[in-house]
C-alpha positions as CSV (number, residue, x, y, z in Angstrom):
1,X,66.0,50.1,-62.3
2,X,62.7,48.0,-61.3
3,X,60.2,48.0,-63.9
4,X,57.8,45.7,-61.1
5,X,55.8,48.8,-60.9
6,X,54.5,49.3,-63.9
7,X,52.1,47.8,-65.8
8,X,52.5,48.3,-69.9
9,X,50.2,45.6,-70.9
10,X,53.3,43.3,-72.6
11,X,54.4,46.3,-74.9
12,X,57.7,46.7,-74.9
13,X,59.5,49.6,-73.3
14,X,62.4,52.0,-75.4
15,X,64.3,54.4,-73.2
16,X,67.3,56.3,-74.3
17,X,68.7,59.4,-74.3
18,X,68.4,62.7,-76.5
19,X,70.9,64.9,-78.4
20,X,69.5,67.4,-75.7
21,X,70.2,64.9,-72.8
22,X,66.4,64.2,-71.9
23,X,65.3,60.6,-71.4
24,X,63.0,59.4,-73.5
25,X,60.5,56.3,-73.4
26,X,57.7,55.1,-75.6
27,X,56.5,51.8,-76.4
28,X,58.0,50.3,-79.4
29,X,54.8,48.7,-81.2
30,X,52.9,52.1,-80.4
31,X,55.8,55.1,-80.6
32,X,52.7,57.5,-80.3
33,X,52.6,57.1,-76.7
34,X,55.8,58.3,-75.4
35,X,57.1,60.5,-72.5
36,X,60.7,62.1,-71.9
37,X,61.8,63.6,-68.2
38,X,65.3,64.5,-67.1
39,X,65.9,60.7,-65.5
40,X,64.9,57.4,-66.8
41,X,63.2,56.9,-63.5
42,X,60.7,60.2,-64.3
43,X,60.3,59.5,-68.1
44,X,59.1,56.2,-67.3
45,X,56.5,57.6,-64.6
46,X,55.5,60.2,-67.2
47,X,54.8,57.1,-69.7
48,X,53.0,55.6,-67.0
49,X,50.6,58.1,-66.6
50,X,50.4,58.7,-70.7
51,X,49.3,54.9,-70.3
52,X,46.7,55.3,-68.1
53,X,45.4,58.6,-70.4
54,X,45.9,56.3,-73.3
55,X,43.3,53.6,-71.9
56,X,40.9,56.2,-69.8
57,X,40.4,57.3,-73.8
58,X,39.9,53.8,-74.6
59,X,37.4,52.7,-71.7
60,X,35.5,56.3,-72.4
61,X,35.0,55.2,-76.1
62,X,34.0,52.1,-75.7
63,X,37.2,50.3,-76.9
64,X,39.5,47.4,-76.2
65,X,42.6,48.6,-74.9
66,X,45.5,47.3,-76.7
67,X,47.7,44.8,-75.6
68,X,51.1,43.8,-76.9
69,X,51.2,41.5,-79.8
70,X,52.6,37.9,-78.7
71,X,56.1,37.0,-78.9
72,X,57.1,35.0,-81.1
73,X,58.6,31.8,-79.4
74,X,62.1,31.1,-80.0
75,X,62.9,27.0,-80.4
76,X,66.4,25.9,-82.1
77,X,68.2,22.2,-81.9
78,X,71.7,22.4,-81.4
């Protein structure tokens, strides 16, 4: 599956299936904004558009729309 066309801001994307066999997917940091469909492919356009609600509320309001907290960097020494 090619996640190049969307654009979730950083967030990071959960997608699994039901005990009712729908897909699901919502981004982990914000699990309020989720979508299911009968494919990953359509639950994932669903949450794209939830999205693009999501910061059309945002922009209307006069808010910042959220962006994904940074990763932490990983570093080690062998």
């Amino acid at each position: 599956m090619n996640l190049t066309n969307y654009n979730f801001n950083g967030f990071t994307i959960n997608l699994y299936v039901d005990e009712q066999g729908d897909w699901l997917a919502h981004f982990a940091e914000m699990p309020n904004i989720s979508a299911f469909a009968d494919t990953p492919q359509q639950a994932l356009e669903e949450l794209k558009l939830a999205w693009e609600l999501v910061k059309e509320g945002y922009q209307e309001k006069g808010k910042e729309i959220p962006i994904a907290p940074e990763r932490k960097k990983f570093s080690s020494t062998l």
